[in-house]
C-alpha positions in Angstrom: -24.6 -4.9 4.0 -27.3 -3.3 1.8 -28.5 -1.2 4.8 -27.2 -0.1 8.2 -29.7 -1.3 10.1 -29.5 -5.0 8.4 -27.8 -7.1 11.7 -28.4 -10.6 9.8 -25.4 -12.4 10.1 -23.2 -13.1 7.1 -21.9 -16.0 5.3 -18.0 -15.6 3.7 -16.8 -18.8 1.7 -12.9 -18.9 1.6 -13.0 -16.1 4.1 -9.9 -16.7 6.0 -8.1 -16.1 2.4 -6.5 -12.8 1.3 -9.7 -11.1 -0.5 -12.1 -13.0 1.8 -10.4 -11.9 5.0 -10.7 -8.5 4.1 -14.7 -8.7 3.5 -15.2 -10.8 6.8 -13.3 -7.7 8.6 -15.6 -5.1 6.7 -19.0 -6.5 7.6 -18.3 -7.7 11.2 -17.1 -3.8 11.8 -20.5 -3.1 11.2 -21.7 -5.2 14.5 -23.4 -8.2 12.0 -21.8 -12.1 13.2 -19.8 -13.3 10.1 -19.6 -17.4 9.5 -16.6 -18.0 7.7 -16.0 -20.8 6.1 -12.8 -22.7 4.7 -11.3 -25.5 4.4 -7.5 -24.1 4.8 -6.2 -25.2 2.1 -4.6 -22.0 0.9 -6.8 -19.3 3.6 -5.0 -19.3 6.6 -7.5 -19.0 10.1 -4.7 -16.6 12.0 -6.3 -13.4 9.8 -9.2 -13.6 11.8 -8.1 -15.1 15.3 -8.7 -11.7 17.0 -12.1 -11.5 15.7 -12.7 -15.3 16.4 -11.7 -14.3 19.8 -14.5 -11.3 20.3 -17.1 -13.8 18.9 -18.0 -11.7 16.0 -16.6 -14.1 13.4 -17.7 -17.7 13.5 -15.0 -19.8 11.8 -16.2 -23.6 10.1 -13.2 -25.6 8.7 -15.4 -27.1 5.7 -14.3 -27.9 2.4 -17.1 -27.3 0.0 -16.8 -30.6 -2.0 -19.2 -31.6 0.5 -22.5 -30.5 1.3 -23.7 -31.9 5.0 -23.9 -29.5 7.4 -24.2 -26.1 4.9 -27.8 -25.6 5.1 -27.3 -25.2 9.1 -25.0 -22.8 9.1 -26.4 -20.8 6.0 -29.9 -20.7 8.4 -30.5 -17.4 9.1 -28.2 -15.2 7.1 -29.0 -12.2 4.9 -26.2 -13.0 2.5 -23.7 -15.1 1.1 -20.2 -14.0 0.0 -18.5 -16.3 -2.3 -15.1 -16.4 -2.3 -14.0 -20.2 -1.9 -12.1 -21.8 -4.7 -9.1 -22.8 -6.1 -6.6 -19.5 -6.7 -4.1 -21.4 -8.7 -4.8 -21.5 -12.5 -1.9 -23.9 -13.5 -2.9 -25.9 -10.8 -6.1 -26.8 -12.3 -4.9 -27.0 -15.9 -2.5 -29.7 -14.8 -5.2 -31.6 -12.5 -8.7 -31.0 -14.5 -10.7 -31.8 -11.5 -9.4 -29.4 -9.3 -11.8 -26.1 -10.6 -14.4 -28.4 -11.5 -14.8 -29.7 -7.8 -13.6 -26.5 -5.8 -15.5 -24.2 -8.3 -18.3 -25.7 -10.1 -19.2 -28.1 -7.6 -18.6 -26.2 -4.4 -21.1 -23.2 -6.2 -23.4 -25.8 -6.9 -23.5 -26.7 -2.6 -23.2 -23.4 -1.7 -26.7 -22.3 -3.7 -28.4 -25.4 -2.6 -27.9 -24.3 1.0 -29.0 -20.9 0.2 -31.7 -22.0 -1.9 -32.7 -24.4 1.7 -31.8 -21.6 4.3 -33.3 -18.8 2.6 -30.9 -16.6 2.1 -32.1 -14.3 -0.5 -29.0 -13.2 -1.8 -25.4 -14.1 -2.4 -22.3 -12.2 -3.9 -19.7 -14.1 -6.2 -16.0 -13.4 -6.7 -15.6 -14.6 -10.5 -13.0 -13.4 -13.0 -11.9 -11.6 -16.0 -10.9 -14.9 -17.6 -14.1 -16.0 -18.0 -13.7 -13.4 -21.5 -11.3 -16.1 -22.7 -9.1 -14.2 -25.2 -11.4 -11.1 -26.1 -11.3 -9.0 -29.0 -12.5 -5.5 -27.7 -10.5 -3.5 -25.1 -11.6 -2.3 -22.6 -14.0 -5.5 -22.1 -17.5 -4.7 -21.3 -19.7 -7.2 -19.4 -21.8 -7.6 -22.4 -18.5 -9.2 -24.3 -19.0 -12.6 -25.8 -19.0 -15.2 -27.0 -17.3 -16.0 -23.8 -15.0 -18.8 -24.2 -12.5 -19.3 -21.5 -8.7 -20.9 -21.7 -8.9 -22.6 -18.3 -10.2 -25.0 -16.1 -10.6 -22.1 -13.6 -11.7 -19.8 -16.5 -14.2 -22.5 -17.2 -15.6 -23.1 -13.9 -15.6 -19.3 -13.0 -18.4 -19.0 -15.8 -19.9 -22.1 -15.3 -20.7 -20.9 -11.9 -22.3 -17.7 -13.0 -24.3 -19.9 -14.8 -25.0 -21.5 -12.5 -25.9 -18.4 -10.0 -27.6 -16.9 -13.0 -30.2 -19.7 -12.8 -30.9 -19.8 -9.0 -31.4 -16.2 -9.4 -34.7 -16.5 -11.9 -35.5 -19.9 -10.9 -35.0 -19.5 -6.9 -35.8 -15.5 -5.6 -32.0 -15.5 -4.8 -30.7 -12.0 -6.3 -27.1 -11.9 -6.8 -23.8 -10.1 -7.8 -21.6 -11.5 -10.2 -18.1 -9.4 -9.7 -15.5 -10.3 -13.0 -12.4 -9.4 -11.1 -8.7 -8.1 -12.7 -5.6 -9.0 -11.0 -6.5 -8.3 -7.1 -3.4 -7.8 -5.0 -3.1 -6.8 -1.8 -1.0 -8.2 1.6 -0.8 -11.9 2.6 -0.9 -13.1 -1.2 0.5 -16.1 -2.4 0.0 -16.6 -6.0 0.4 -14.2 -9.1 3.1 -12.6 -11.0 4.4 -10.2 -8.4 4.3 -12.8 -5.6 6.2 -15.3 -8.0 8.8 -12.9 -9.2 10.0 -11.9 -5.2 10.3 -15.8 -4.5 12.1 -16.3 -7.6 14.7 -13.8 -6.7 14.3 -14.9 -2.9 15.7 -18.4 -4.3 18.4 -16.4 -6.6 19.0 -12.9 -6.7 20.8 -13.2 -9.9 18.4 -14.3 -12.1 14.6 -13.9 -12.4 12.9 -16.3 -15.2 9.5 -14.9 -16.9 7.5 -16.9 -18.6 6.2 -15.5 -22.5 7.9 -12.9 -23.8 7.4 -10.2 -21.2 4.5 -8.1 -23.3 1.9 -9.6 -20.9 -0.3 -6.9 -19.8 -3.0 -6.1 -17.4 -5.1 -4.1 -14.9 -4.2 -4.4 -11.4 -6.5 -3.6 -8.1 -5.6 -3.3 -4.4 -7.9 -5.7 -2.4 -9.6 -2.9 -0.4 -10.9 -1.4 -3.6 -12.2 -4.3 -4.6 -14.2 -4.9 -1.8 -15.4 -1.3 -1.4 -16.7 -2.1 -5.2 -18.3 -5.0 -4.2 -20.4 -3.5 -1.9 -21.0 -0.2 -3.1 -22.7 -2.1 -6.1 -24.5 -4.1 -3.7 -26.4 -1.2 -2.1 -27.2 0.3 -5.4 -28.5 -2.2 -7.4 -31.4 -4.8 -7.5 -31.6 -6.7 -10.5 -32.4 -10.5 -10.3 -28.7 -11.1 -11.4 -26.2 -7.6 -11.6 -22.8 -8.6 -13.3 -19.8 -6.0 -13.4 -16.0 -5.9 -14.1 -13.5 -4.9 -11.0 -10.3 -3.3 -12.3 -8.8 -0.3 -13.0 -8.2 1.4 -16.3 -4.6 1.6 -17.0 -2.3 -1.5 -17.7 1.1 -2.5 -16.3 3.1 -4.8 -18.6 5.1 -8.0 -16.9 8.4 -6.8 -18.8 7.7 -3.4 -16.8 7.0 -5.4 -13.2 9.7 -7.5 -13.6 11.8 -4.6 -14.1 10.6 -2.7 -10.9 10.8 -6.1 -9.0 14.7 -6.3 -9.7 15.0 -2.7 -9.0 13.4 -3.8 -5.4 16.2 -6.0 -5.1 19.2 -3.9 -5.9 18.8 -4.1 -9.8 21.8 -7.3 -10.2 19.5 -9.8 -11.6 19.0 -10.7 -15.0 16.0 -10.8 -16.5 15.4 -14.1 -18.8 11.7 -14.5 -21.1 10.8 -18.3 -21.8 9.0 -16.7 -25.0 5.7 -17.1 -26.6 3.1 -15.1 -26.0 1.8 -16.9 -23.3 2.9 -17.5 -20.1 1.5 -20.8 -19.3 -0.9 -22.7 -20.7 -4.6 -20.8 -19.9 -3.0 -17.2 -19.5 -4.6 -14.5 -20.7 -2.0 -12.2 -22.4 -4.1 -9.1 -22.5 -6.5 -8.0 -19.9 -8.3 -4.4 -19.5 -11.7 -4.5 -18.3 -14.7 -1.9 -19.1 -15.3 -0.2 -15.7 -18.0 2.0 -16.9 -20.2 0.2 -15.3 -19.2 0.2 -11.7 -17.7 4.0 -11.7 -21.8 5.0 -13.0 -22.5 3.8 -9.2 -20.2 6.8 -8.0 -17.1 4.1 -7.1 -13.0 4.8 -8.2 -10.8 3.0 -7.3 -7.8 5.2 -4.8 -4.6 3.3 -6.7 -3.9 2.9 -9.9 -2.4 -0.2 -11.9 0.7 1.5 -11.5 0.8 2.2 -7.9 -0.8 -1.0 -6.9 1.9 -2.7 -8.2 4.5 -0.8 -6.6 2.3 -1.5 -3.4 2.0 -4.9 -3.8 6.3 -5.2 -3.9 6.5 -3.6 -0.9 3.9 -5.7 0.9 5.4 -8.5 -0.6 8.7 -7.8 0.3 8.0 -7.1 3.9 5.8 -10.3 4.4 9.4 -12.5 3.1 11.3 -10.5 4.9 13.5 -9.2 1.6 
């Protein structure tokens, strides 16, 4: 997508997911042939049925863990998006090899099939837990040490290492894109999507886990991916790293409350404690954003309203 007259076809990892289903729609309305790949585990192939059906996206049920068969499909292409992993972080803190083979592992197959095809450059979707529990708000990129609290924490950065050194070693320039809380329609994991099940379940009670003073940035999915390739197009380092967010905080004492307001306002609203909500949780996110808004970019929601956008979806897609 760096010019309008590049019509190399496109390679999305985890593209029939939420965020990845919303790339593979941008770049095959600009006429290039998109080759998604997933292996369905959480993506769902229906997001992209219509454009399966007018042969401008190329679907390949794959799961990453493996390699054979990348390098074909990676011939050819101007660029790699990389969106496949797992989305769960308590998932992976309660089965340790879950990141490290859908994350580190799957990276690691992904650039040896770049490195094979040619592809000279390849965009990654990492995270804002890779700061671990940072001491200087808003977070710039140049923040460290970084020390994550997760298995996905962990294998979000060891991938940028990992990206970082096929970049200088390899030709392959990339983006590394340290996202905040993304949110947009057909998600299934994160606070918001957790709190309308909850109250799906029981509308008289909705459980939180910490004590509520959680807070971070949230970002609609569009904006993110109009980030993404804005900073594309207008930069050209060897390896170009920036936070994804927005600059205002919403905390989960605040969402919970406008999630039982969404419901009629009858349930009560219980805290577990601690500061924490689960084991790996990052009570206290807000990302530097100079970076990306010195390429001309801002983001159309706010924290605020994306969260109140995000309830609506959500509530729409269950049928609340």
């Amino acid at each position: 997508m760096t010019t309008p007259t590049d019509l190399s076809p496109v390679v999305v990892t985890g593209g029939a997911g939420a965020i990845g289903a919303v790339l593979a729609r941008k770049v095959a309305a600009t006429g290039r042939l998109v080759h998604v790949i997933d292996n369905l585990s959480s993506g769902r192939r229906d997001r992209l049925s219509d454009l399966e059906a007018k042969g401008t996206v190329q679907f390949h049920q794959h799961d990453l863990r493996e390699s054979a068969g990348l390098t074909e499909i990676f011939r050819g292409a101007g660029e790699v998006w990389h969106f496949a992993a797992n989305p769960n972080i308590q998932k992976g803190t309660e089965n340790p090899r879950l990141d490290l083979e859908h994350g580190t592992l799957a990276t690691a197959h992904v650039l040896e099939a770049a490195r094979h095809a040619g592809v000279p450059r390849i965009l990654f979707a990492s995270s804002s837990v890779v700061y671990g529990l940072p001491t200087v708000f808003p977070t710039p990129e140049s923040y460290g040490p970084l020390l994550p609290q997760s298995q996905y924490g962990a294998s979000k950065l060891a991938s940028e290492a990992l990206i970082s050194a096929y970049s200088y070693s390899y030709g392959i320039r990339s983006w590394i894109f340290r996202f905040a809380n993304i949110v947009g329609p057909g998600m299934s994991h994160g606070v918001i999507y957790d709190f309308l099940r909850k109250l799906q379940r029981d509308p008289t009670r909705l459980e939180v886990l910490g004590d509520g003073k959680q807070a971070k940035s949230y970002l609609w999915v569009d904006d993110c991916i109009d980030a993404m390739c804005l900073a594309e197009e207008r930069t050209q380092e060897p390896v170009n790293v920036f936070n994804l967010g927005t600059e205002q905080q919403v905390p989960v004492r605040e969402i919970a409350e406008r999630v039982v307001r969404a419901f009629g306002g009858r349930a009560r609203i219980e805290y577990t404690g601690g500061a924490q909500g689960w084991t790996g949780d990052i009570p206290q996110q807000l990302l530097s954003v100079a970076r990306i808004h010195a390429l001309g970019w801002r983001p159309r929601f706010d924290s605020s309203a994306v969260v109140d956008k995000a309830i609506e979806t959500g509530r729409a897609e269950l049928g609340l």
